[in-house]
Backbone as JSON, one array per atom type, in Angstrom:
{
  "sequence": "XXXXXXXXXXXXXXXXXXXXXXXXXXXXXXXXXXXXXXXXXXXXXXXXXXXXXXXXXXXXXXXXXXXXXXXXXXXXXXXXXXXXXXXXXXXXXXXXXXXXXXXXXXXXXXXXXXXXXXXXXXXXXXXXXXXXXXXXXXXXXXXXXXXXXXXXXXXXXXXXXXXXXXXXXXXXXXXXXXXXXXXXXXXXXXXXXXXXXXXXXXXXXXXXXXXXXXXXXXXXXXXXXXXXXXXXXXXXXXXXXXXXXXXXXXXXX",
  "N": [[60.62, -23.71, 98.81], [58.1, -25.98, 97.76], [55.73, -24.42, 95.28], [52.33, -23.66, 96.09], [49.66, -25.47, 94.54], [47.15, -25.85, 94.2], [44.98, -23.96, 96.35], [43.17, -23.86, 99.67], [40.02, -22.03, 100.55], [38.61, -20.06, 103.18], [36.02, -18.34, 104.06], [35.33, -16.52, 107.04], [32.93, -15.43, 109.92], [32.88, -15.32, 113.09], [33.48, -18.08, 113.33], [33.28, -19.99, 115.55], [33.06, -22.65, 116.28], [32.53, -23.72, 114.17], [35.15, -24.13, 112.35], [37.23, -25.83, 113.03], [36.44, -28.38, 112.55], [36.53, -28.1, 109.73], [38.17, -26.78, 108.73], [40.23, -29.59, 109.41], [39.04, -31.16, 107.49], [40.64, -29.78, 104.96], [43.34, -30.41, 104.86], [44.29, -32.07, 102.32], [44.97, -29.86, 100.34], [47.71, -27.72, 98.87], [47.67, -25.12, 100.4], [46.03, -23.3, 103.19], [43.97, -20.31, 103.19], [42.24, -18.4, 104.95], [39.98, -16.08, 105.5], [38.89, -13.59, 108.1], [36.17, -12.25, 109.04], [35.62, -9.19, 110.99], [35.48, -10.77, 113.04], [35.47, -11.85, 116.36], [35.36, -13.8, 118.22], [36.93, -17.22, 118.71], [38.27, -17.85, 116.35], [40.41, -16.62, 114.69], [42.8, -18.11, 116.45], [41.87, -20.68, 116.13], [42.67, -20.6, 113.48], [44.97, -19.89, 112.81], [46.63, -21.79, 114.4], [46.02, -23.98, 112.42], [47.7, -23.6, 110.43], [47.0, -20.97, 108.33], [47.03, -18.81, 106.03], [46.35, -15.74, 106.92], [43.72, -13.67, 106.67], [42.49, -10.56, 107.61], [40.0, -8.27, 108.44], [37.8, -5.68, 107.9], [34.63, -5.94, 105.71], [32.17, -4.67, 104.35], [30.5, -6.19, 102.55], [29.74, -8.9, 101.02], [30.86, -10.29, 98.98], [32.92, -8.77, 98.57], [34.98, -9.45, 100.53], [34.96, -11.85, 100.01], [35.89, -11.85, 97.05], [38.47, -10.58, 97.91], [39.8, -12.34, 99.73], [40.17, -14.93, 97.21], [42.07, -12.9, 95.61], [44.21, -13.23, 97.69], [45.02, -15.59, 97.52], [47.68, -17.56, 96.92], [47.56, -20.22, 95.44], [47.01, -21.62, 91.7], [44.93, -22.84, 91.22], [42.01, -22.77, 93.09], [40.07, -24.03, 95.92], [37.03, -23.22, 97.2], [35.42, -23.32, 100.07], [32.93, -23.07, 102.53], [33.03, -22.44, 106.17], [30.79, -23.78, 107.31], [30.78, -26.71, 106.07], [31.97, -29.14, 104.83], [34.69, -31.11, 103.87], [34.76, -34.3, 102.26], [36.65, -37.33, 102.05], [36.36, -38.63, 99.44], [35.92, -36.31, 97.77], [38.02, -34.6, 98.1], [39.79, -36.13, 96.95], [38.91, -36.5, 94.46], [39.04, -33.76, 93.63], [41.83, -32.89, 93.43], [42.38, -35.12, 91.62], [41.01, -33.78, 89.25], [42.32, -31.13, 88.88], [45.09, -32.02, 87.81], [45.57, -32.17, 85.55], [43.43, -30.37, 84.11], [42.13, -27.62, 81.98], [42.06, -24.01, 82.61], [39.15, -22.76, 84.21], [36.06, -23.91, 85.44], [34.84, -26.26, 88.23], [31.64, -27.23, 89.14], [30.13, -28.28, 92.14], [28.21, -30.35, 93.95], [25.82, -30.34, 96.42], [25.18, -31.64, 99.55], [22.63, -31.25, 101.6], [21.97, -30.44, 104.8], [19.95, -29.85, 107.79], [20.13, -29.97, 110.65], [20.52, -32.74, 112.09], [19.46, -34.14, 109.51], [19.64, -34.88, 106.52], [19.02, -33.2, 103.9], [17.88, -33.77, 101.01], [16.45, -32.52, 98.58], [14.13, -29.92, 97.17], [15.81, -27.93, 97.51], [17.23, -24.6, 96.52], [16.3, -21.13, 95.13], [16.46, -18.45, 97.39], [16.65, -19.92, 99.73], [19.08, -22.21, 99.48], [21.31, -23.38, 97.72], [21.99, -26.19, 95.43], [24.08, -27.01, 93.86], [27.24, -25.58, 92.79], [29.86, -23.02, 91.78], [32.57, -23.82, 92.87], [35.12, -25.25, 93.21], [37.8, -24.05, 91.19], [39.96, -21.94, 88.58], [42.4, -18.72, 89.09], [41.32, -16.15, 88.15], [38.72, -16.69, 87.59], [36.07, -16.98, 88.06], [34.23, -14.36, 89.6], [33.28, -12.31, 92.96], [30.03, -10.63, 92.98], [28.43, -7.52, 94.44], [25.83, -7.39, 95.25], [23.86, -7.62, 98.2], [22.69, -9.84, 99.71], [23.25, -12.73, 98.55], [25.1, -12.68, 96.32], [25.59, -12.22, 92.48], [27.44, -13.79, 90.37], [30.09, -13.98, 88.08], [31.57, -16.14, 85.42], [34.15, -17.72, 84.18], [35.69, -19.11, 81.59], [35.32, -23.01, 80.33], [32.94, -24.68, 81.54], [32.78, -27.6, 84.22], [31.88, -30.19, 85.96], [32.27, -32.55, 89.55], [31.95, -35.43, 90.83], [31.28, -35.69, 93.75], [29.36, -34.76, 96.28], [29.76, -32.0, 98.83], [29.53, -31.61, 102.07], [26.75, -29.86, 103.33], [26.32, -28.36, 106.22], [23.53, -26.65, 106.5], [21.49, -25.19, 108.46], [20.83, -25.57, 111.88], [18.42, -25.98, 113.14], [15.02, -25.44, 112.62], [14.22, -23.04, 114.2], [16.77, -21.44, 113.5], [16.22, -21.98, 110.51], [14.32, -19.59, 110.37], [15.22, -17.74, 111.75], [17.3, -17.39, 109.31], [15.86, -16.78, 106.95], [14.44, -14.25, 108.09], [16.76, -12.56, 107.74], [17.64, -12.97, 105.52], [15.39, -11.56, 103.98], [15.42, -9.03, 105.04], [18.36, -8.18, 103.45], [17.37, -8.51, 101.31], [15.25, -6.85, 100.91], [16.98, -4.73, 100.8], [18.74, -4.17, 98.57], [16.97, -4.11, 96.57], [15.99, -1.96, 96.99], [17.92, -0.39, 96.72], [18.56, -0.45, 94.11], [16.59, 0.54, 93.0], [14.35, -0.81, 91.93], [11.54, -1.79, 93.05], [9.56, -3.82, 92.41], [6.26, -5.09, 92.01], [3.22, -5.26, 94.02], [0.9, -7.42, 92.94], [2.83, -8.85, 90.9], [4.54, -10.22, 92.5], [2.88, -11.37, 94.45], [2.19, -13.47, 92.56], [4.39, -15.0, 92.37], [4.82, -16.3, 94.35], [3.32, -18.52, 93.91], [4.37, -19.94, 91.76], [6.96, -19.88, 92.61], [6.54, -21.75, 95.1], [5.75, -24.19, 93.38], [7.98, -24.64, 91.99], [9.83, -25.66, 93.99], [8.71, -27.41, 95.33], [7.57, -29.51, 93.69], [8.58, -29.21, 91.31], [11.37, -29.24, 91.6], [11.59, -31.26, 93.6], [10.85, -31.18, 96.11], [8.82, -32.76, 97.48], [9.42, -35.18, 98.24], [10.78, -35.25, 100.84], [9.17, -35.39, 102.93], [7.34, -33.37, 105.72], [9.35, -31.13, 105.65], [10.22, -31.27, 103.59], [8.15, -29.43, 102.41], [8.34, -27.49, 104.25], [10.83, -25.82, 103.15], [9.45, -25.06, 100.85], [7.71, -23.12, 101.48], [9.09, -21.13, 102.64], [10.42, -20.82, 100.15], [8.78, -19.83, 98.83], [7.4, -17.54, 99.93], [9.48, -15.79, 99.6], [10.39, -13.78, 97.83], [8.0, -11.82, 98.13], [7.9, -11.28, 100.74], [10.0, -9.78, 100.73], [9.62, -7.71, 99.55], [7.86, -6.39, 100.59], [9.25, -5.7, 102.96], [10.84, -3.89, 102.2], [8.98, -1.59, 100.93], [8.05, -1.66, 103.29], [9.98, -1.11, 105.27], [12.35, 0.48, 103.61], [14.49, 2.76, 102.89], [13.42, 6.4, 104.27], [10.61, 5.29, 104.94]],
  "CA": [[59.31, -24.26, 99.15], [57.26, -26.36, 96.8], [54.41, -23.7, 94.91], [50.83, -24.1, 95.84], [48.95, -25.72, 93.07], [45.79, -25.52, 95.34], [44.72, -23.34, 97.48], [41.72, -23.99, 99.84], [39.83, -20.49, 100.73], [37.56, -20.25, 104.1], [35.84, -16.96, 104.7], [33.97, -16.69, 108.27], [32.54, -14.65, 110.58], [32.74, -15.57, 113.88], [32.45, -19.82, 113.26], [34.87, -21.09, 116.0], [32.29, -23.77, 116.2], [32.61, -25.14, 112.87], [36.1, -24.31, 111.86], [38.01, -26.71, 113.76], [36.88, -29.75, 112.41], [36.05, -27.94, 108.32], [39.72, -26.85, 108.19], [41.11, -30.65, 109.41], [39.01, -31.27, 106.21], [41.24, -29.36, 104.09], [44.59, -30.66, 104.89], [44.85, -32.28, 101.49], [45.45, -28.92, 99.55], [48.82, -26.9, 99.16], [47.56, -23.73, 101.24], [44.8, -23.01, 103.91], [43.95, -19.45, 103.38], [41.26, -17.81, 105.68], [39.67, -14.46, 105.74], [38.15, -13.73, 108.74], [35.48, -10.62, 108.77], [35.05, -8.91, 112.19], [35.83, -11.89, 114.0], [35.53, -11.39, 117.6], [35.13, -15.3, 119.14], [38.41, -17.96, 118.56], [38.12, -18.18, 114.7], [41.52, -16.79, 114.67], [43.49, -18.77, 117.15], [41.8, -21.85, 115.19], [42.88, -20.59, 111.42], [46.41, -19.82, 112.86], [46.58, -23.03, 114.83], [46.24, -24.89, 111.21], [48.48, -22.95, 109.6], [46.48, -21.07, 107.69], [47.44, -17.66, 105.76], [45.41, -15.38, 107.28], [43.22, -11.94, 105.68], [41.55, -10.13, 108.38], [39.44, -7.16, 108.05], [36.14, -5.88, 108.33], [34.13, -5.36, 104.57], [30.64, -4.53, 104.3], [29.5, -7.02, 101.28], [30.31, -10.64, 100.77], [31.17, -10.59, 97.44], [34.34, -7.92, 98.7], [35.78, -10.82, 101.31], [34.96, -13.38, 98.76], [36.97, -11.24, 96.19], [39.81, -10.48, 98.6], [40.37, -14.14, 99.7], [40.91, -14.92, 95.91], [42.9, -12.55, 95.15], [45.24, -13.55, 98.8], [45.87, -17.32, 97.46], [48.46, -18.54, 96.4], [47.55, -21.41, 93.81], [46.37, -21.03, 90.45], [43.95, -23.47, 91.4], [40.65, -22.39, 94.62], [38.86, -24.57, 96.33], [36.57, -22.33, 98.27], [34.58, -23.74, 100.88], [32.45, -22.32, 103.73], [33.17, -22.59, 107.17], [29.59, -25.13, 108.37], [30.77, -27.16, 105.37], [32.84, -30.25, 105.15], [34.94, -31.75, 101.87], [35.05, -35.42, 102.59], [38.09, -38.06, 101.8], [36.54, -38.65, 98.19], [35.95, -35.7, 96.39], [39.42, -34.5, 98.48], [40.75, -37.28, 96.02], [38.41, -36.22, 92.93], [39.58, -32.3, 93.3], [43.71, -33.33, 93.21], [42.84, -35.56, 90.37], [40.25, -32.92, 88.39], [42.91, -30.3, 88.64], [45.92, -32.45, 87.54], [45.77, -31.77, 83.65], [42.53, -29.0, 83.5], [42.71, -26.28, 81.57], [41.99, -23.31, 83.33], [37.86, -22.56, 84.57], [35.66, -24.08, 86.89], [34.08, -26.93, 88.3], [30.05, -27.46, 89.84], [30.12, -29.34, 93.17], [26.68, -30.56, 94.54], [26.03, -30.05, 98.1], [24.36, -32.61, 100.87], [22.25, -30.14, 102.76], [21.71, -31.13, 106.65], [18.95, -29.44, 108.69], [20.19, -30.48, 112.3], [21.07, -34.43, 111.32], [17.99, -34.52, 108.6], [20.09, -35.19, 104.93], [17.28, -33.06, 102.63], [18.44, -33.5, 99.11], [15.12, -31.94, 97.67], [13.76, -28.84, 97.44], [16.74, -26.05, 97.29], [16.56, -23.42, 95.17], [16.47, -19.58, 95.08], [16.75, -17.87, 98.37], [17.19, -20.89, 101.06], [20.07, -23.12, 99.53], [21.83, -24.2, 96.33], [21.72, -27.74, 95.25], [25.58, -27.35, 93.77], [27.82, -24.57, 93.24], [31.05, -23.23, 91.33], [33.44, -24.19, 94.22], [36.45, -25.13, 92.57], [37.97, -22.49, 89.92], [41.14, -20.88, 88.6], [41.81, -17.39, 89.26], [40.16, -15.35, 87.34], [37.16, -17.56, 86.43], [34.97, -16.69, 89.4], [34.58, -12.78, 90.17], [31.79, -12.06, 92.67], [29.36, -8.94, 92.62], [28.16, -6.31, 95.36], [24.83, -7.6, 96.04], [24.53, -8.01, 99.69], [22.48, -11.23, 99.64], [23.38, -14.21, 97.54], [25.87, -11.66, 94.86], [25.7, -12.45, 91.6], [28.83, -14.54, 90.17], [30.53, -13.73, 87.06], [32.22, -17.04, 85.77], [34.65, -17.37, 82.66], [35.89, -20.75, 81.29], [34.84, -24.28, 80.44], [32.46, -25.59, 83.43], [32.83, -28.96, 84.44], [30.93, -31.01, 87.48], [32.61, -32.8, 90.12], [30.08, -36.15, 90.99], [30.72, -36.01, 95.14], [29.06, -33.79, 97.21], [30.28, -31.59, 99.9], [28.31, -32.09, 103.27], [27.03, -28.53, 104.24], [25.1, -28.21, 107.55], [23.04, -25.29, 106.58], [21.07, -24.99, 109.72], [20.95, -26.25, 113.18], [16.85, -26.23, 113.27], [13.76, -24.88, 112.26], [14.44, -21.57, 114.48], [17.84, -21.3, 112.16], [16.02, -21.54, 109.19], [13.47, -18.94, 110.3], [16.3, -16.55, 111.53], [18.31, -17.12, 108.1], [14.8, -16.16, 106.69], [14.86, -12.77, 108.4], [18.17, -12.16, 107.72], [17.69, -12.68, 103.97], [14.94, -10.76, 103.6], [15.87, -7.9, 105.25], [18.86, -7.82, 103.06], [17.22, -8.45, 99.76], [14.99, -5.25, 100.49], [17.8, -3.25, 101.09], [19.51, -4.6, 97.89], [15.85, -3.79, 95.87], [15.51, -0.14, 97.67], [19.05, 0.4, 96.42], [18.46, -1.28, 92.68], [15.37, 1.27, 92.47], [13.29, -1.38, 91.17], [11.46, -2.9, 93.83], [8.72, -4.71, 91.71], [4.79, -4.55, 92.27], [2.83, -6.22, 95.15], [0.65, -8.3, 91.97], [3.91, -9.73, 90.35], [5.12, -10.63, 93.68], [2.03, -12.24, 94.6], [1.95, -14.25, 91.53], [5.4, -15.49, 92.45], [4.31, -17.36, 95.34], [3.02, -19.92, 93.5], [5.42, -20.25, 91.19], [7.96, -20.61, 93.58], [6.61, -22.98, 95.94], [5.24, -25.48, 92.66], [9.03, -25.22, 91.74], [10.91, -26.19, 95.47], [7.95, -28.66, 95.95], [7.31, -30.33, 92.75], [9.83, -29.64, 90.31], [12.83, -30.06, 92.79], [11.14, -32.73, 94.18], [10.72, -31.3, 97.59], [7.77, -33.85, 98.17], [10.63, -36.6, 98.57], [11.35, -34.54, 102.25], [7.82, -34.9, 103.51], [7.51, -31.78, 106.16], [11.09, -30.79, 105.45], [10.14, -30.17, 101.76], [6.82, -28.08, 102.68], [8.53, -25.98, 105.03], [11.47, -25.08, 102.47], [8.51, -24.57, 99.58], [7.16, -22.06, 101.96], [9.9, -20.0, 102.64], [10.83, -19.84, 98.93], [7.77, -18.81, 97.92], [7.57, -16.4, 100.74], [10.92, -15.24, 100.1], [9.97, -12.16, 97.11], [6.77, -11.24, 98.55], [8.07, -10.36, 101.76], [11.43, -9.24, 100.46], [9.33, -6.58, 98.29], [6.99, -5.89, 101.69], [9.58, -4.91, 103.73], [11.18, -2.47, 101.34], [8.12, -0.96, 101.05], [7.56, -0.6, 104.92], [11.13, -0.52, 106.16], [13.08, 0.97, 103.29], [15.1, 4.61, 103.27], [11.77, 7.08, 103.69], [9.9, 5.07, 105.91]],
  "C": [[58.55, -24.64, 97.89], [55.66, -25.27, 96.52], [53.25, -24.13, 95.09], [50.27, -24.02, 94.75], [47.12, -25.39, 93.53], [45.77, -25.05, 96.9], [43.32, -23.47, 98.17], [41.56, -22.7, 100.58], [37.92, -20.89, 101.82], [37.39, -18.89, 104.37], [35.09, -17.01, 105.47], [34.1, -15.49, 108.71], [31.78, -15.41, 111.77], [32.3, -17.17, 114.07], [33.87, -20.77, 113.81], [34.07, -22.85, 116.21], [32.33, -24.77, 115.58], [33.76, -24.99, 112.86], [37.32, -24.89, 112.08], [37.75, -27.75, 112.34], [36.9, -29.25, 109.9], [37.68, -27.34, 107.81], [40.45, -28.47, 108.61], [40.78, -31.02, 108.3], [39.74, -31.57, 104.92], [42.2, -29.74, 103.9], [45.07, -31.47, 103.52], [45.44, -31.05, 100.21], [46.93, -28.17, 99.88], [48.93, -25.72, 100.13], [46.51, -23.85, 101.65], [44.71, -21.46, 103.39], [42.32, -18.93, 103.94], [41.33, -16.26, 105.67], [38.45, -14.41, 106.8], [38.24, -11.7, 109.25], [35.07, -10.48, 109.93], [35.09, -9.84, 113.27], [35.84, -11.56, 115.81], [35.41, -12.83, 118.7], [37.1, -15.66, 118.73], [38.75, -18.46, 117.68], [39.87, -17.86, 114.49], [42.63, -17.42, 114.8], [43.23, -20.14, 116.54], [42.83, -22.07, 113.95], [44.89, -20.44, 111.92], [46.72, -21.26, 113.44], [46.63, -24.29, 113.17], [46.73, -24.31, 110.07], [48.05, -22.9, 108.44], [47.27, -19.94, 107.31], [46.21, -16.79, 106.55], [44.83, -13.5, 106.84], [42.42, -11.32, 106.64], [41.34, -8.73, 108.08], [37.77, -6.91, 108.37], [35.82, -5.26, 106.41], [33.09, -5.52, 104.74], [29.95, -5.5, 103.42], [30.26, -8.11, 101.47], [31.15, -10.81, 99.8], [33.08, -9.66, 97.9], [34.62, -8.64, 98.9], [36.11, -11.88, 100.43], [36.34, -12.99, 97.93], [38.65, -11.35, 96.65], [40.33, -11.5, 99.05], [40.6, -14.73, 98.45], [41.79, -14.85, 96.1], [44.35, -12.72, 96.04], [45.73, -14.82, 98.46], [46.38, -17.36, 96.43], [48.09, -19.53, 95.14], [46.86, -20.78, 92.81], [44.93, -21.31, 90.53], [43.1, -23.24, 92.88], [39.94, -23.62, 94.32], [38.09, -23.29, 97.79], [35.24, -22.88, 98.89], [34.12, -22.33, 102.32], [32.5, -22.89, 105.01], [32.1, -23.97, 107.81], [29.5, -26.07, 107.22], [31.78, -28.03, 105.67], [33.23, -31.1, 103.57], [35.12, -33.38, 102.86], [35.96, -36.36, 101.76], [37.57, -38.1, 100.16], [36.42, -37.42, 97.41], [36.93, -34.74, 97.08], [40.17, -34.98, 96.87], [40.4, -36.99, 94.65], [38.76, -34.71, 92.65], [40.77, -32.44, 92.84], [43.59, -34.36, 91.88], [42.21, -34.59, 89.05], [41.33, -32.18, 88.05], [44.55, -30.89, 88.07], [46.26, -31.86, 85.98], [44.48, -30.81, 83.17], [43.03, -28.03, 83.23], [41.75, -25.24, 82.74], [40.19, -22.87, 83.34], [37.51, -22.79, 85.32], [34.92, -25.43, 86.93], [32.7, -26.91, 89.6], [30.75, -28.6, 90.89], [29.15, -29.1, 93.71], [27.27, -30.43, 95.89], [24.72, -31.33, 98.48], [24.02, -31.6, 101.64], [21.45, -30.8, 103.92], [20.51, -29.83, 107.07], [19.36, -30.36, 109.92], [20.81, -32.21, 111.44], [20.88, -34.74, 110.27], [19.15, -33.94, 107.8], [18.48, -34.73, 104.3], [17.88, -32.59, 101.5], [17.52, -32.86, 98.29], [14.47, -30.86, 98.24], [14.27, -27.42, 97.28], [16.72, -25.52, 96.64], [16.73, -22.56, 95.86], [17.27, -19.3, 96.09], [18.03, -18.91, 99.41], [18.65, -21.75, 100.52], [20.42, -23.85, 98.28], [22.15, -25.79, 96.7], [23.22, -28.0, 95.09], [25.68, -25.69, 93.39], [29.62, -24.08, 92.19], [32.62, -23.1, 92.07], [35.29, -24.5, 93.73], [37.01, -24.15, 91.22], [39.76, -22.48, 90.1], [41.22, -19.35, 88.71], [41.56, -16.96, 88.15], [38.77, -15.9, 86.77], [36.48, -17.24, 86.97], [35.41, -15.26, 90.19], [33.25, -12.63, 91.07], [31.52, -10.55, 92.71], [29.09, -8.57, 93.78], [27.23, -6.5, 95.8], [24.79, -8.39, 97.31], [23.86, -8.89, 100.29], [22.62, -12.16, 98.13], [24.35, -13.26, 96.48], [25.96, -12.59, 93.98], [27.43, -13.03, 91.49], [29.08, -14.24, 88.58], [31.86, -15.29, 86.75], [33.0, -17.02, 84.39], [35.56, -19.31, 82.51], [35.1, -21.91, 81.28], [34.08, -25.1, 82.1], [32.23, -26.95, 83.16], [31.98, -29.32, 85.8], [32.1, -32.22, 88.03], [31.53, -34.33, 90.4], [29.89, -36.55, 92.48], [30.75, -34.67, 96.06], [29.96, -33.28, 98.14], [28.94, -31.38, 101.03], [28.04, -30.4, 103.41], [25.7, -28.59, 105.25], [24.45, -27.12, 107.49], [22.41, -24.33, 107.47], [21.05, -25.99, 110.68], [19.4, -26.68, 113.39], [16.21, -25.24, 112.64], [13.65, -23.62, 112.96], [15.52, -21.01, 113.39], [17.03, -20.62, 110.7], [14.78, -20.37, 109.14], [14.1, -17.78, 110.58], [16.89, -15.99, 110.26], [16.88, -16.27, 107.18], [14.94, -14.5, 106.64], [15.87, -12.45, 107.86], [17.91, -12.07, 106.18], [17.1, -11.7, 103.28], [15.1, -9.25, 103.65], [16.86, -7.37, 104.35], [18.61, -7.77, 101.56], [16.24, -6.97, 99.84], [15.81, -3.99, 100.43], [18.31, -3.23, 99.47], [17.71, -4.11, 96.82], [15.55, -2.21, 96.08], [16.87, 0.54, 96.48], [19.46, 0.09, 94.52], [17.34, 0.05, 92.2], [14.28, 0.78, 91.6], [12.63, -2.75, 92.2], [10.18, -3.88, 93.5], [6.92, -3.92, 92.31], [4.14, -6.13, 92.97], [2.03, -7.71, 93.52], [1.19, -9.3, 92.09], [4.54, -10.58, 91.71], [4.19, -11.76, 94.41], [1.94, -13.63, 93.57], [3.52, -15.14, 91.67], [5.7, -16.55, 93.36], [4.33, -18.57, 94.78], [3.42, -20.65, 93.08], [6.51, -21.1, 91.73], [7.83, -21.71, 94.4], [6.28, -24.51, 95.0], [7.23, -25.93, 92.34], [9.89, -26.2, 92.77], [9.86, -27.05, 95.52], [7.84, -29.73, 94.92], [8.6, -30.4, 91.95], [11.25, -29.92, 90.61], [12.5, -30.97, 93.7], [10.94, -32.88, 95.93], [9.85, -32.52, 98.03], [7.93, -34.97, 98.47], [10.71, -36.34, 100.44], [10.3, -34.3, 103.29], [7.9, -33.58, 104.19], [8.62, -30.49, 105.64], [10.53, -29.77, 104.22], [8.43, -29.26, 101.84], [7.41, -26.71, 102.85], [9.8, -25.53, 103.87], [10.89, -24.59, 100.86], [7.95, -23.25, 100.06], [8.14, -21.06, 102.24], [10.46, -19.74, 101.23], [9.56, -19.29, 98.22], [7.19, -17.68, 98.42], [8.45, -15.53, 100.14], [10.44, -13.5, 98.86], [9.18, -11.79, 97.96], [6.97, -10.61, 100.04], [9.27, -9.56, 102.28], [10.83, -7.55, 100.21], [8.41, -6.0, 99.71], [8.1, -4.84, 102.77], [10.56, -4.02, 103.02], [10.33, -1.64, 101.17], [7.91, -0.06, 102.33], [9.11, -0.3, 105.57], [12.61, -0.21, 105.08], [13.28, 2.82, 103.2], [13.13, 5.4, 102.76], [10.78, 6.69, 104.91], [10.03, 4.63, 107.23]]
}
């Protein structure tokens, strides 16, 4: 059997929804490999259906799964995509030629972030949604960490940029992005309770502002009329009520 030179790497949880059409995607790489965490819908029967390798398990942190899908592929060379994401025919064509003669590290790939149909190129940042990303890699260049929102990335080698997006549908609507909200916060106080440094209401206050002049002005949210409001407001929300509910709903209280 001819060696995978590339391996593409999907880790979900429970996304029989998307992963139909985000693995036909993939079919230009040497190996599918999927890790699917707790799975309990038809994520399986999909990833086997496109003959994928498959890593199942249950791990408590992201950054583990992440890790362990790595270290399960095959090629020298990862592309690691996310399940409500989509590689499209050209930068398919710009990964197989990037990795032809690179030496071994990583390359940045921008993202197209969707809200329901709505293309909003402006505004991402911190909490809500990276702009690009280090998506392609050799192994060992990309290790991640233990924090149990957004984990830190440890990256080693020459970084390069890619220049075509990958589509990712980040939410379905404006409930979505108020769920993912919750969901973040909750886990960044746990991740601050368990750091033992959960800041001071002040600094946190003073971060507000900060944050929303950056996602509105200096990332140019104000290109996204409403769009880019409402994702200025949840990042400049996003400390202040990260650091609130550690306060009221971490270990103690």
């Amino acid at each position: 059997m001819k060696k995978a030179k590339l391996s593409a790497l999907v880790v979900a949880h429970n996304e029989e929804a998307h992963l139909p059409e985000c693995l036909a995607r993939l079919g230009f790489a040497d190996q599918l490999v999927v890790v699917l965490d707790r799975c309990t819908d038809g994520s399986r029967d999909i990833a086997k259906a496109a003959g994928a390798k498959l890593l199942e398990g249950a791990w408590p942190l992201e950054g583990q799964r992440r890790n362990a899908g790595i270290e399960a592929s095959d090629g020298p060379w990862i592309l690691e995509v996310d399940a409500d994401e989509r590689v499209p025919p050209a930068l398919a064509d710009e990964v197989l030629a990037a990795i032809e003669d690179a030496e071994p590290g990583y390359f940045l790939i921008s993202f197209d972030n969707y809200i329901g149909r709505r293309l909003v190129r402006h505004g991402w940042g911190a909490y809500n949604g990276a702009s690009a990303g280090p998506r392609l890699f050799t192994k060992g260049a990309k290790i991640w960490g233990d924090q149990l929102v957004h984990p830190r990335i440890v990256l080693r080698g020459p970084r390069r940029r890619l220049k075509t997006p990958i589509d990712h549908y980040v939410d379905q609507d404006i409930s979505d992005v108020i769920a993912r909200f919750d969901r973040y916060t909750r886990a960044r106080a746990m991740d601050l309770c368990a750091s033992g440094n959960i800041g001071t209401l002040p600094g946190n206050i003073r971060r507000v502002f900060s944050r929303f002049w950056k996602s509105y002005v200096t990332r140019r949210g104000y290109r996204e009329g409403l769009y880019g409001i409402l994702l200025a407001l949840f990042s400049a929300a996003y400390p202040l009520v990260s650091y609130i509910r550690a306060r009221l709903e971490g270990p103690g209280h």
